[in-house]
C-alpha positions, 0 to 999 in steps of 0.5 A: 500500500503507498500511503501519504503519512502525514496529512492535516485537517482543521477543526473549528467545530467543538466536536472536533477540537479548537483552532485559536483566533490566532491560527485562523487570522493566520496568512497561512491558513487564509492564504490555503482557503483562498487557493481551495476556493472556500467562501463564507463563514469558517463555522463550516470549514471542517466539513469542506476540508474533509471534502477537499482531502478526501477528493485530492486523496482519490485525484492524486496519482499513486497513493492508496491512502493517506494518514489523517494526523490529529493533535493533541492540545498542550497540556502543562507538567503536571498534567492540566490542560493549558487551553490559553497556549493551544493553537490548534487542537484536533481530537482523536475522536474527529479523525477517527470518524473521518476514517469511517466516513472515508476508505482512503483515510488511516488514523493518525493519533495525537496524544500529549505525554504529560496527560495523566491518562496518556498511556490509556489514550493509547491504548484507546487509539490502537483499539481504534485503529490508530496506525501511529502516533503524533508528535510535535513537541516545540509547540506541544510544549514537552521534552521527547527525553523527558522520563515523563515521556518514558510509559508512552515509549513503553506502551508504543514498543508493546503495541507496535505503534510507531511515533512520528514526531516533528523535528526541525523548524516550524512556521504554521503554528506558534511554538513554545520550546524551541529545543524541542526541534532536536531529533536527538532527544528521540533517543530514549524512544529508539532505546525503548524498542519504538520505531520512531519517524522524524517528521521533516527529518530535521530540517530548518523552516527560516534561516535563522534556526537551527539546521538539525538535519546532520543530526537527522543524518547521523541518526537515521544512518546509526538506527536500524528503526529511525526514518525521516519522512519528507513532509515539507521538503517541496518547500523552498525553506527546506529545499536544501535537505534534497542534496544531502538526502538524495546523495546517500543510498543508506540514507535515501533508505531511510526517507518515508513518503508524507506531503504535509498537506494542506501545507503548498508543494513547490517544485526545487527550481535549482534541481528540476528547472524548466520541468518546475513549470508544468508541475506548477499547474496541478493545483492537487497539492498532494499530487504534486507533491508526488509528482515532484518527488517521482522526478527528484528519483525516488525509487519504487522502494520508498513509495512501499516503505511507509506501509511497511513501517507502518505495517499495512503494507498488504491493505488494498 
């Protein structure tokens, strides 16, 4: 099965989660409705979203399914809830239903490590049909190596659950712990028997951040059980990472297929030239995506390899 394994949705309804005054003033997020064509009051934007995807998903060419992430709200040390810092909040509940409504949608699960009833989350979540976990601790708010973070790795081993965790730079949301970005402090993770993705492999979103991607590198080639996916590479702020991915067969072996969307994909003019121009007319985002990625040469092996990872390679 060829999977996208990493894909958002919104969730501006109650029932489904939160998303801040903030996030939808964002030039981001009106930026993306003003490309998809939605009009009229955000009250309904989940539902034309979840239409959008589910369309792009059975347009885009290759891919089979894509994992639908949610996001967990943050949450403090000590386990409470910090509604005034949470930008985007989307239930495990919501994407759940969105994976019945729709065949070509896998459960992605978000829960935060601090929640008193994380470990039960999981369990919850895995008996849902949760393929992997999500993470995106600088704006979650949380150490990866924290040994708060250690039951979660322990229930994630026993059920065969991998994380998929950000690393690297981040722009669509406000962050709270910039630290947070480096994959190594996944470490604990991979010494616990989980199989870890680290989202973005590491890579910088402006230029003044820190470039974590050597440190992906050196990871990805140490850990039988660490991979990167390339969500947001096709971004011009992450183009540099391709050269480095590209060159390295035991490397390139490691990357896993995930677009980002509804985040842009944009052609690496630098690598694939006058070709940028006719890719630039898709406007399917996530067929883009895959097109760019096909002609940067990406081999038959990493469109199968995030079903392998994710263990639902023979799903039809």
């Amino acid at each position: 099965m060829i999977l996208d394994i990493h894909v958002h949705v919104s969730a501006n309804q109650p029932a489904h989660g939160n998303m801040s005054g903030y996030l939808l003033a964002s030039l981001p997020f009106r930026f993306m409705k003003w490309k998809f064509g939605f009009v009229g009051t955000d009250a309904d934007f989940d539902g034309k979203l979840e239409q959008k995807l589910a369309d792009t998903i059975a347009e885009a060419s290759l891919l089979h399914a894509a994992v639908v992430l949610a996001f967990d709200a943050v949450y403090t040390g000590d386990g409470q809830l910090d509604a005034a810092n949470t930008h985007l909040y989307v239930t495990n509940d919501y994407v759940i239903e969105l994976c019945r409504r729709h065949d070509n949608m896998r459960f992605g699960c978000s829960v935060h490590p601090y929640r008193k009833d994380a470990v039960a989350e999981i369990a919850r979540c895995v008996q849902a049909g949760a393929v992997l976990l999500k993470w995106l601790p600088l704006v979650q708010n949380f150490n990866p190596a924290d040994p708060r973070c250690f039951p979660v790795y322990e229930a994630l081993a026993h059920y065969k659950l991998p994380l998929l965790s950000h690393t690297g730079g981040e722009k669509s949301l406000p962050y709270l712990n910039a630290a947070a970005a480096d994959p190594a402090l996944l470490e604990p993770a991979l010494q616990r028997g989980v199989t870890v993705i680290a989202a973005h492999c590491g890579t910088k979103s402006s230029p003044r951040e820190t470039d974590y991607l050597p440190t992906f590198t050196r990871m990805a080639l140490q850990h039988e059980h660490f991979y990167g996916d390339t969500a947001g590479l096709n971004l011009p702020n992450r183009w540099y990472a391709w050269k480095t991915l590209l060159a390295n067969p035991a490397l390139k072996a490691k990357l896993l297929h995930g677009s980002d969307w509804p985040i842009l994909s944009l052609p690496p003019v630098g690598r694939l030239g006058i070709q940028s121009l006719g890719l630039l007319r898709d406007g399917n985002w996530m067929r883009r995506d895959v097109e760019i990625k096909k002609r940067l040469g990406l081999d038959e092996q990493y469109w199968q390899r995030a079903g392998s990872v994710l263990r639902i390679e023979n799903e039809t």
